[in-house]
C-alpha positions in Angstrom: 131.6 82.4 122.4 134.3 83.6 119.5 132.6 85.3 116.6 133.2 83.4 113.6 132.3 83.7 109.7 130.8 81.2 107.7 129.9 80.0 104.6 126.3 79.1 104.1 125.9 76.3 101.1 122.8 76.0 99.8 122.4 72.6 97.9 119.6 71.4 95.8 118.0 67.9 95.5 117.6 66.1 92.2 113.1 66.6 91.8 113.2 63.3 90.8 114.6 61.9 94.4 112.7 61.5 97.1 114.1 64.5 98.7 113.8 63.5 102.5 115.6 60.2 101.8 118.2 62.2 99.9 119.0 64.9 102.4 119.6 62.6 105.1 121.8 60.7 103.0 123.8 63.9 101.8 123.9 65.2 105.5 125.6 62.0 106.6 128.2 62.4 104.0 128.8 66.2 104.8 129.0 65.6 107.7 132.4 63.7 107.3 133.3 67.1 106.3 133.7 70.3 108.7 130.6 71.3 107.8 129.1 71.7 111.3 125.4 72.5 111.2 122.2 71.7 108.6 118.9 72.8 108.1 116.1 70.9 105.9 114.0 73.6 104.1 111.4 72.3 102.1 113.3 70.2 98.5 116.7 70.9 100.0 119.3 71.5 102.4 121.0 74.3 103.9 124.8 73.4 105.1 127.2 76.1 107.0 130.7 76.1 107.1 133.7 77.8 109.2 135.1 80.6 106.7 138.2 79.7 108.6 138.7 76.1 107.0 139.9 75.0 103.2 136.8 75.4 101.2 138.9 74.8 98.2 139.3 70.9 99.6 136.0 70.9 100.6 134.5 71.6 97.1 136.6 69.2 95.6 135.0 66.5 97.8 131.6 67.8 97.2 132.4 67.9 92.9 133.3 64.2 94.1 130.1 63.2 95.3 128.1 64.7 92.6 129.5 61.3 91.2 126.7 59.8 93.2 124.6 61.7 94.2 122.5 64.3 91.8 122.6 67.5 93.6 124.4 71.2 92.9 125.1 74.0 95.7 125.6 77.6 95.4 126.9 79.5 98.9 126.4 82.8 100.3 129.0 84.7 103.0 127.4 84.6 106.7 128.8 87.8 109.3 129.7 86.4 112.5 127.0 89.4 113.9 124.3 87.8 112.2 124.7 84.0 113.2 122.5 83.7 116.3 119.3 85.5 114.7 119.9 82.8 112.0 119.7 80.2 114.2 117.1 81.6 116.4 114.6 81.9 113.5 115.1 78.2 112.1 115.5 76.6 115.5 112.4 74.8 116.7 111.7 72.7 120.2 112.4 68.9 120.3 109.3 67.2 122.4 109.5 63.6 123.2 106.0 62.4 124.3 105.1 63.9 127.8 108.7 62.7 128.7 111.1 65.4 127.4 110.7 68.6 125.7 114.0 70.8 124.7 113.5 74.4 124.0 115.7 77.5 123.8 114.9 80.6 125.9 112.9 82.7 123.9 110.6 79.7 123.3 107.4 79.6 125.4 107.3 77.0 128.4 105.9 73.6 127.6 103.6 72.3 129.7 102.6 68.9 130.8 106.5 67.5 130.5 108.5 65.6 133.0 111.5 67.1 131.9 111.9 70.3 130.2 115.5 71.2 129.1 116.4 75.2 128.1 119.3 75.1 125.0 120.3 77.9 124.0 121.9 76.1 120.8 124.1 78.8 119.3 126.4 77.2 116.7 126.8 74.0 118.4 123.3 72.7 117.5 121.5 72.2 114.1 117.7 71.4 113.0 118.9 68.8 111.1 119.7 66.7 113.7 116.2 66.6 115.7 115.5 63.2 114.3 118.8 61.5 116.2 118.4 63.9 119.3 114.8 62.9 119.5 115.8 58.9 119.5 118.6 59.3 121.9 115.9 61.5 124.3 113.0 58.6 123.6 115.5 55.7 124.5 116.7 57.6 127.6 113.6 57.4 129.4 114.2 53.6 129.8 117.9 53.1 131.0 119.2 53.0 133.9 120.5 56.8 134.9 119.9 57.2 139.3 123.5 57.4 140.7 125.0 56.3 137.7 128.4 57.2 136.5 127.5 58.6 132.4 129.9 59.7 129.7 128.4 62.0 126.6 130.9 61.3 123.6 130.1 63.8 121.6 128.0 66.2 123.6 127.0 69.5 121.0 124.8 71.6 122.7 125.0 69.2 126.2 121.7 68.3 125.8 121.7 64.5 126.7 124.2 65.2 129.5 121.5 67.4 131.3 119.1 65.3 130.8 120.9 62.3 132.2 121.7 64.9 135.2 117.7 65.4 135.4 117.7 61.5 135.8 119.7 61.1 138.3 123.3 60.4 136.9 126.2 60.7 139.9 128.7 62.1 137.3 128.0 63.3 133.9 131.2 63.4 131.7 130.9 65.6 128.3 133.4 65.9 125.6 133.4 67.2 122.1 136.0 68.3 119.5 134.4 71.5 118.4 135.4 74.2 120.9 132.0 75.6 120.5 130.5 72.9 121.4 132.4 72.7 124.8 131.3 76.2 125.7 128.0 75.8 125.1 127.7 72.6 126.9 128.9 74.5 129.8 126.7 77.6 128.8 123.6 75.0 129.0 124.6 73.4 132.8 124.5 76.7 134.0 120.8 77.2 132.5 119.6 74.2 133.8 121.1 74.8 137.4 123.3 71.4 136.5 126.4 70.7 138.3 127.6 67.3 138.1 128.3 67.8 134.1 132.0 67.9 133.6 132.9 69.5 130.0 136.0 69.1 128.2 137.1 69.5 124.6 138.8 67.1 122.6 138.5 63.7 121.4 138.0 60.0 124.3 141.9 60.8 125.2 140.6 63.7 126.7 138.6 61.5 129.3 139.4 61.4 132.7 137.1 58.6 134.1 137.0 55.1 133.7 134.3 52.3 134.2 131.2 54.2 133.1 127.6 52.4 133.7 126.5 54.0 130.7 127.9 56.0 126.9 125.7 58.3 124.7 127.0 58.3 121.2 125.2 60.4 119.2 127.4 61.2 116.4 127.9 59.6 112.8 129.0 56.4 112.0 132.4 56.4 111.4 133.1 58.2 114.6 131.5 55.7 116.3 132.8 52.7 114.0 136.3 54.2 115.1 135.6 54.7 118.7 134.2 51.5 119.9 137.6 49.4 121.3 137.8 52.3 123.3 134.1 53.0 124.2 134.1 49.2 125.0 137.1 49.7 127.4 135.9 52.8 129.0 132.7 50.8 129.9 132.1 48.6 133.1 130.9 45.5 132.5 127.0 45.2 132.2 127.1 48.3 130.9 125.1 50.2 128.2 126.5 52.6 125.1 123.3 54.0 123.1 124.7 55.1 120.1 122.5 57.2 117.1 123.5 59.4 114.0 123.3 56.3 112.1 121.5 55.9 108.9 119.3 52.9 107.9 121.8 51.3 105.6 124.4 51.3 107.9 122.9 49.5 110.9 124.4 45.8 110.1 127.9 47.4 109.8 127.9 49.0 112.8 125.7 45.8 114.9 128.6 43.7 113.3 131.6 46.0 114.1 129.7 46.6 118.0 129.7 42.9 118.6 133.4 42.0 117.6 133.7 44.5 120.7 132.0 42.1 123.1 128.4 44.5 123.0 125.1 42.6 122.0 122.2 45.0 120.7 118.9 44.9 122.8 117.0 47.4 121.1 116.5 50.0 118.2 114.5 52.5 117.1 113.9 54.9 113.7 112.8 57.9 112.8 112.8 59.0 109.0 116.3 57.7 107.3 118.0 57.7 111.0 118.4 54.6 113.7 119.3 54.6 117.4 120.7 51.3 118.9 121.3 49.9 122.4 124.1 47.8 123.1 125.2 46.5 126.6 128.5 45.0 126.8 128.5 41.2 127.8 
């Protein structure tokens, strides 16, 4: 993994929010930006960016969206050396019922779990996101994975590739944009003694296979807003895409935008400000 710098941005709520409700909101915003992990501390949130990108542009955005939102940041310079002892202290294990637990390697075994996943998450993962991971994990247990033919859009740390591996998957496809996030999906596949994940970086023209039984999305909504004539196309038919990363207010705007692309919604969950929805493609 390269060593890179970054920026760590501290921002602060408005007291008079309801800071939970808030953060989500402002995460799904920043994240439109290269911003590419978060923390939730206790009345704020903690957002790090690549020293390598325009931070001028990015503050300009951000003095943007103090427009609507009340908040204010103040950032901090982050070595590259001290990155993964960050991220080992704030990163906690993701436990979904008795079905699923996700830890790093200098966690503890969990006992009493079907599956048990070992992430080292590096800087391709973020606490923020335990609420979406969690849903995508939950709804796994009830598709159809045994010799099925999978694509992970989106993959981060390559977590619900492996686990659709665990299930039973024939061919596990995994792409991201983020470099980072490629090498540490392959990273993880070794850890879990998984070889039927196939990692590449880039965007869905980087896909090589066709007629998928089955899509993980778990990104952000305009991501997936953009994607779905091609998800759609890259799907057999009778197939599923589960997609999460999706806040509350956004879930008739995507349901609406999914079904002009031939997909009818059969289920959804939440979890705090966050929804996960499964379609299947008529």
């Amino acid at each position: 993994m390269s060593a890179l710098n970054y920026w760590k941005y501290t921002f602060h709520l408005d007291a008079t929010a309801n800071n939970a409700d808030a953060a989500d909101i402002l995460v799904a915003y920043l994240a439109e930006l290269p911003f590419d992990t978060f923390e939730e501390p206790t009345n704020g949130l903690n957002a790090y960016l690549p020293a390598n990108v325009d931070v001028g542009a990015v503050e300009d955005v951000l003095r943007e969206m103090q427009q609507q939102f009340q908040f204010s940041w103040e950032k901090s310079f982050i070595p590259a050396q001290n990155w993964n002892e960050i991220w080992e202290h704030n990163f906690h294990p993701v436990i979904v019922g008795n079905f699923c637990a996700v830890r790093a390697d200098f966690h503890e075994p969990i006992p009493g779990m079907k599956h048990e996943l070992v992430i080292n998450p590096k800087m391709a993962f973020g606490t923020g996101h335990h609420e979406t991971t969690w849903q995508c994990i939950a709804a796994m247990e009830h598709l159809p994975f045994a010799q099925k033919k999978i694509l992970d859009f989106g993959c981060g740390t390559g977590v619900l590739a492996i686990l659709a591996s665990k299930l039973g998957a024939a061919e596990v496809e995994a792409i991201d944009i983020e470099e980072e996030s490629y090498l540490n999906t392959l990273e993880n596949s070794a850890v879990n003694n998984v070889g039927n994940v196939i990692a590449r970086c880039g965007a869905l023209e980087v896909v090589k296979g066709h007629d998928f039984d089955g899509i993980l999305a778990n990104i952000n909504r305009n991501v997936i807003l953009d994607a779905l004539p091609t998800l759609s196309r890259l799907l057999k038919p009778d197939a599923w895409l589960l997609v999460s990363g999706i806040l509350l207010q956004d879930e008739a705007i995507v349901t609406d935008a999914a079904a002009k692309e031939g997909f009818e919604r059969k289920k959804k969950t939440e979890r705090g400000n966050w929804l996960c929805m499964e379609f299947w493609r008529k």
